[in-house]
Backbone as JSON, one array per atom type, in Angstrom:
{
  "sequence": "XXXXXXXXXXXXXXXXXXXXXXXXXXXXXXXXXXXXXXXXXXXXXXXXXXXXXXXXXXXXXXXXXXXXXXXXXXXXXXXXXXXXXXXXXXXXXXXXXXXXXXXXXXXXXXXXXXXXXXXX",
  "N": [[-47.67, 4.55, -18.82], [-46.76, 2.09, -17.1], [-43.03, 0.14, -16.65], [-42.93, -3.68, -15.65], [-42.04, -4.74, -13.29], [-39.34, -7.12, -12.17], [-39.88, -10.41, -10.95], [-39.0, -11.1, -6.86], [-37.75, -13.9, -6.35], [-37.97, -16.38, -3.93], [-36.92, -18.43, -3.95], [-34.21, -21.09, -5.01], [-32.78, -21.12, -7.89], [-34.2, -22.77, -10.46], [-33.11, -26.75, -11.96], [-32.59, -26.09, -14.99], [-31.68, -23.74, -15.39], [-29.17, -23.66, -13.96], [-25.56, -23.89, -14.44], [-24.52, -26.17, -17.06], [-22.71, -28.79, -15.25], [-20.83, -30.67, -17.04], [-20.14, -29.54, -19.2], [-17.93, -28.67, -21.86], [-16.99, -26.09, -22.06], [-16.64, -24.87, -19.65], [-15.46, -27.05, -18.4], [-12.83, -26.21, -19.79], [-12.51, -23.99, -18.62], [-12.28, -24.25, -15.78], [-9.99, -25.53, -16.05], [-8.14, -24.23, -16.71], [-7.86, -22.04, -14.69], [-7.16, -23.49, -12.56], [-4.46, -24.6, -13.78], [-3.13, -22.08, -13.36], [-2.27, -21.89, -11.04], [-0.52, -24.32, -10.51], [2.42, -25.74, -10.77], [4.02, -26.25, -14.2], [6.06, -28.4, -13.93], [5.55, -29.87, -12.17], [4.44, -32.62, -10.08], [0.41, -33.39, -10.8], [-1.96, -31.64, -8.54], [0.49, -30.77, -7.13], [1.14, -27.35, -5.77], [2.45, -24.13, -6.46], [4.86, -22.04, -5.21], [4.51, -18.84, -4.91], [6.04, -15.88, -5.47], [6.5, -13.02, -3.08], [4.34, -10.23, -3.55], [6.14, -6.81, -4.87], [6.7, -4.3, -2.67], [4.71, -1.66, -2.24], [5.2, 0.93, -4.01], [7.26, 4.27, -2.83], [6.18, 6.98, -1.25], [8.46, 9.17, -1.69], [10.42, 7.7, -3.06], [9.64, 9.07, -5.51], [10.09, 9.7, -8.79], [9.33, 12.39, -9.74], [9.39, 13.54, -7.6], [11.54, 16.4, -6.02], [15.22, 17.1, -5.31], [16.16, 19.4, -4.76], [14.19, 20.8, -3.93], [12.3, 23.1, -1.53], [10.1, 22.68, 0.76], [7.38, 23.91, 2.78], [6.6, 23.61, 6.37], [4.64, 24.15, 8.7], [5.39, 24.67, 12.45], [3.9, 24.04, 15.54], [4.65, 24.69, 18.25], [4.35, 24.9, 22.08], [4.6, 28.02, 23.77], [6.81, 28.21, 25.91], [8.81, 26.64, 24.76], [8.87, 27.63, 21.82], [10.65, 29.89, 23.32], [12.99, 28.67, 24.33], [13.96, 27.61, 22.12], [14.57, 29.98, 20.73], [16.64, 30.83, 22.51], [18.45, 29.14, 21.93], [19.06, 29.22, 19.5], [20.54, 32.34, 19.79], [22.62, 31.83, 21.53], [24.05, 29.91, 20.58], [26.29, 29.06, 16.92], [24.08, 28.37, 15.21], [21.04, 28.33, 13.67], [17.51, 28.83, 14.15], [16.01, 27.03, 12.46], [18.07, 25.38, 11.59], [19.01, 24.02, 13.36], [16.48, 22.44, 14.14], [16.85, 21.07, 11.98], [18.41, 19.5, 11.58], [18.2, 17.91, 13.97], [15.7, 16.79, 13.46], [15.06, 15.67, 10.47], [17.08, 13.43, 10.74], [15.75, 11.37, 12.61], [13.21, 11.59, 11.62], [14.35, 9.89, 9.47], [14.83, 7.41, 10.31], [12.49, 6.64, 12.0], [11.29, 6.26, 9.45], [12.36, 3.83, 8.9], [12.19, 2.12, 10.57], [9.32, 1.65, 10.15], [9.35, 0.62, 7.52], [10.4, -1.56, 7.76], [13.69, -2.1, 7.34], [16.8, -2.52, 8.13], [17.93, -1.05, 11.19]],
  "CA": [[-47.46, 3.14, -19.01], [-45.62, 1.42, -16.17], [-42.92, -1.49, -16.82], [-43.4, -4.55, -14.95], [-40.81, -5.63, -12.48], [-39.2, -8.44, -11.86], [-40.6, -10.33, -9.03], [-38.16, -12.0, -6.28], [-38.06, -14.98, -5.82], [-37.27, -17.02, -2.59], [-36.38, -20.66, -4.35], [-33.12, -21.26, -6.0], [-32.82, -21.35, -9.71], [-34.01, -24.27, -10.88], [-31.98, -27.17, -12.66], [-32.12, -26.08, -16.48], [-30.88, -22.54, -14.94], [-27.78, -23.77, -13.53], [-24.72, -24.26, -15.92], [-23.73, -27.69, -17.31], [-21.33, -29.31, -15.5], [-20.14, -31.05, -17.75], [-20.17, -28.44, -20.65], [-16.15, -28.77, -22.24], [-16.17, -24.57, -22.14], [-16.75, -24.9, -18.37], [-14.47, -27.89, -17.93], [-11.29, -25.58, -20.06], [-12.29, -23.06, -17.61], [-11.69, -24.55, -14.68], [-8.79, -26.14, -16.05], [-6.77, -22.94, -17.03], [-7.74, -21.82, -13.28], [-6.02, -24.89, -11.7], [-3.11, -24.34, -14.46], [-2.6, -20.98, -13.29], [-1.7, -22.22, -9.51], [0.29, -25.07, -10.4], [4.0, -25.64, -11.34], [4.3, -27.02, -15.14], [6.73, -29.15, -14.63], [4.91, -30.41, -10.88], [2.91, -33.56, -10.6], [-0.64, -32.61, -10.88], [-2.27, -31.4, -7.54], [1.34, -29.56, -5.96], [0.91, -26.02, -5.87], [3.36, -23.43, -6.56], [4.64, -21.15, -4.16], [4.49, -17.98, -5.46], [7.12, -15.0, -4.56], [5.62, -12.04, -2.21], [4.56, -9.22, -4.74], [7.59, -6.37, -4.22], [6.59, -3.62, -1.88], [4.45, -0.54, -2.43], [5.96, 2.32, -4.25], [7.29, 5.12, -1.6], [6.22, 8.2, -2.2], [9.56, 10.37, -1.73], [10.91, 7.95, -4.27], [8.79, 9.14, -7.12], [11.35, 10.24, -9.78], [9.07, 14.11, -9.66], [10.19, 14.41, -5.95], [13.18, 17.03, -6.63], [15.82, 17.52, -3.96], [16.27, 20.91, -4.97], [12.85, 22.15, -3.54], [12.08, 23.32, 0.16], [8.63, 22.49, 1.3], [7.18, 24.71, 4.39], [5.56, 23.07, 7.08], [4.59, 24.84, 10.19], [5.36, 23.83, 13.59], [2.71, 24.39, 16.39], [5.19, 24.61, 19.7], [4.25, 25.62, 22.89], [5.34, 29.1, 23.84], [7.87, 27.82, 25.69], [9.83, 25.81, 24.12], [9.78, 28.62, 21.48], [11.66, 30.44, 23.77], [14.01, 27.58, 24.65], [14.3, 27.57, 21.16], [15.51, 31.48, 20.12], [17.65, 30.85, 23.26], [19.56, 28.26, 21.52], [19.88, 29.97, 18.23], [20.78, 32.89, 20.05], [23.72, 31.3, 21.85], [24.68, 28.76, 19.36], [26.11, 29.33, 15.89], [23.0, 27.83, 14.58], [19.95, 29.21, 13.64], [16.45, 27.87, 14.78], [16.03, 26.35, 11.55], [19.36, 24.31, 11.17], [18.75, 23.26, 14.73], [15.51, 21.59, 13.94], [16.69, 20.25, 10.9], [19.78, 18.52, 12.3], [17.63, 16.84, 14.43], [14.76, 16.19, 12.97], [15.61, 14.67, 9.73], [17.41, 11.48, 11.27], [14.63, 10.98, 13.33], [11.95, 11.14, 10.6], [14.81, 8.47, 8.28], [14.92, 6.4, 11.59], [11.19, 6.12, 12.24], [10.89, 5.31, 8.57], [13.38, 2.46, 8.83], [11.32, 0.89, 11.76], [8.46, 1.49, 9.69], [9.23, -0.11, 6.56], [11.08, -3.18, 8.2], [14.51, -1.89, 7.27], [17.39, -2.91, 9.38], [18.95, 0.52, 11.17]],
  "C": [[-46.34, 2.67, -18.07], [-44.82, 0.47, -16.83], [-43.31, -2.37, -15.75], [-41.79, -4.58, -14.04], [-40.54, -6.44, -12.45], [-39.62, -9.07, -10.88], [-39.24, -11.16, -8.59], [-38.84, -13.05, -6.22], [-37.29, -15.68, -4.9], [-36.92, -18.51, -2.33], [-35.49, -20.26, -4.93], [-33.54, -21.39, -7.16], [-33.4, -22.57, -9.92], [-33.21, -25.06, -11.69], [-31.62, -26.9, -13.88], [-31.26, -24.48, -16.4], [-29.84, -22.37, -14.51], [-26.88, -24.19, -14.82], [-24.7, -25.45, -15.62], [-22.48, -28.45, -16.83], [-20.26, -29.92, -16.32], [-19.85, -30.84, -19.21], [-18.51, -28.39, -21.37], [-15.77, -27.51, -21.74], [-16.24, -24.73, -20.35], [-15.09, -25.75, -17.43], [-12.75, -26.7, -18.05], [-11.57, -24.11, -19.22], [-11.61, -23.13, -16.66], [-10.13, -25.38, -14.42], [-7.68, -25.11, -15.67], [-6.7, -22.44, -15.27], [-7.05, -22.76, -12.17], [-4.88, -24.63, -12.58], [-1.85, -23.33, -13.78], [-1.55, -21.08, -11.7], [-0.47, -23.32, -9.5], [1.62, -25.03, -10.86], [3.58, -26.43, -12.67], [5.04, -28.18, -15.03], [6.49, -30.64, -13.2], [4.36, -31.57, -11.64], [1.57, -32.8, -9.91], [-0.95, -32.49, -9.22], [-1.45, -30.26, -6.56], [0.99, -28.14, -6.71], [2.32, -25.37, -6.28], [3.84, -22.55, -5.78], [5.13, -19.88, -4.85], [5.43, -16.14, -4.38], [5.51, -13.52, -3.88], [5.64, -10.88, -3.37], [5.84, -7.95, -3.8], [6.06, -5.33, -3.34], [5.8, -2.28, -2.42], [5.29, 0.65, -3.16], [6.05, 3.58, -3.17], [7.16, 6.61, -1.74], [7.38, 9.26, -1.96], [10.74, 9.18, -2.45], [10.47, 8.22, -5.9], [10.26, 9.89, -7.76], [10.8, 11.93, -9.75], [9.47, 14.8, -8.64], [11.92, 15.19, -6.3], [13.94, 17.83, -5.09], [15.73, 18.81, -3.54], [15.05, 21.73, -3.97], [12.65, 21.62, -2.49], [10.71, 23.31, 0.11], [8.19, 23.83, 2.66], [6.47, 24.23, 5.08], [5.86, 23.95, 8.42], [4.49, 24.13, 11.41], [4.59, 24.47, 14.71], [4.11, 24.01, 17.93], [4.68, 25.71, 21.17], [5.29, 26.79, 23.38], [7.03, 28.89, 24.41], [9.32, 27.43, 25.74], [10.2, 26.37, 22.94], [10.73, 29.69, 21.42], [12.68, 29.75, 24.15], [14.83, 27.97, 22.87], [15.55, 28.74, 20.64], [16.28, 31.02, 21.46], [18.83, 30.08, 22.37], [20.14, 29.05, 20.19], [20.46, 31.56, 18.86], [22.33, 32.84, 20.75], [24.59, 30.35, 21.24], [24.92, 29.69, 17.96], [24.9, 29.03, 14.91], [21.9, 28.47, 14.51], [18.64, 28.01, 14.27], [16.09, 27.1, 13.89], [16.8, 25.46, 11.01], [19.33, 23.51, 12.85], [17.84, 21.95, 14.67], [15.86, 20.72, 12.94], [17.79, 19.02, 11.14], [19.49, 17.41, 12.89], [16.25, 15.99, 14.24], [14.97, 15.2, 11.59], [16.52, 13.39, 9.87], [16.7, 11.26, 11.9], [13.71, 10.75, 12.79], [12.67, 9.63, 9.87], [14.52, 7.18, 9.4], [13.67, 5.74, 11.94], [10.86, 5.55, 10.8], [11.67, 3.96, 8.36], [12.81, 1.61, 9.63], [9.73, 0.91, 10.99], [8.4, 0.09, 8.62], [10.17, -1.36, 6.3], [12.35, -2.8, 7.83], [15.47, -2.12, 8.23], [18.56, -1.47, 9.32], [20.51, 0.28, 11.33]]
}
């Protein structure tokens, strides 16, 4: 047993198919929707200007982000510049890891400060 389908059709609704304009629940519809834009205490028609919502949440300030814990990310350097590298920790008190971090971390805060409109 098949159902039937609906068929398309390629005319608009006709008029008893459209809502009532002038139905009251229609009217306190469209009211509350004009309410919602305007100032209360405005004359009718001005708008309101409404503040900019705040800013995205960032994700390294979630309250679970914990200072305490070291991440590992691997760095892909050409050979080298990983020998540039052990040169430096080799001649420097520094290791190759306090090297990078010295300079990398103000450079990541720095690019996020030009990111997220911040003045450096």
């Amino acid at each position: 047993m098949k159902t039937a389908k609906p068929t398309l059709r390629a005319k608009p609704p006709s008029r008893r198919e459209l809502p009532d304009l002038h139905d009251p629940r229609l009217a306190a519809f469209l009211g509350g929707a004009e309410r919602a834009y305007a100032d209360e205490g405005s004359a009718a028609g001005e708008v309101e200007v409404l503040e900019p919502p705040p800013p995205p949440a960032l994700p390294w300030d979630d309250p679970a982000v914990r200072p305490d814990v070291t991440k590992l990310y691997n760095l892909r350097l050409p050979e080298g510049y990983l020998l540039k590298l052990r040169y430096i920790a080799d001649n420097t008190p520094l290791s190759m890891q306090r090297f990078c971090l010295e300079l990398l971390l103000p450079a990541i805060d720095e690019k996020i400060d030009q990111l997220i409109g911040r003045k450096a």
